[in-house]
C-alpha positions, 0 to 999 in steps of 0.5 A: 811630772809625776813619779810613782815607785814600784816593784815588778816581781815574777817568779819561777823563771826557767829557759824560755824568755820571760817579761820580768818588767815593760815601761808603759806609754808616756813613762821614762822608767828609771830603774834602781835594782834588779835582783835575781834569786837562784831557788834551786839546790844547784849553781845556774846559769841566768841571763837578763837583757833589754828589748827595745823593740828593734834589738836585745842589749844584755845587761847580764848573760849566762851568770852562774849563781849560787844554790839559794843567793842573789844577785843585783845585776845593776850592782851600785848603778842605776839604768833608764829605760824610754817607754814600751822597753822590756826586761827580759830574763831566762835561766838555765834550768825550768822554774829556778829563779826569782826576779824583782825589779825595782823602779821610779816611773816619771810622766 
């Protein structure tokens, strides 16, 4: 087995869908936080979910977040995602977010 950590950033996220982190093949991705930073001057909305090929599962939807904090949408849990699963996030305003996901991939 091999285990290798890392970090999957995107920036300037904004209403349409972005792919913030994708499991790669043969990869059980165990993911330890996932943290959205609202960059704006305002309170907005952010939403992130899971794509497993087949259906959207929300891991958070329309949370409001404060002008310049951010939040850990997996508070103290941890998630496990099985190969080619997707992160997605999108916001309620253009280029008003950050995301950083943090994970342990096992092959």
């Amino acid at each position: 087995m091999n285990v290798a950590l890392t970090n999957a950033t995107t920036r300037n996220i904004g209403t349409t869908p972005v792919v913030v982190y994708t499991t790669p093949n043969d990869t059980t991705s165990h993911i330890v936080s996932c943290r959205l930073a609202n960059l704006t001057s305002g309170i907005l909305p952010v939403s992130a979910y899971v794509y497993n090929g087949a259906t959207s599962t929300y891991l958070v939807k329309n949370l409001r977040v404060p002008a310049g904090e951010s939040v850990n949408i997996l508070d103290d849990g941890k998630m496990i995602l099985q190969e080619n699963e997707v992160i997605y996030c999108v916001a309620g305003d253009s280029a008003s977010f950050d995301c950083i996901v943090s994970v342990m991939e096992t092959t």
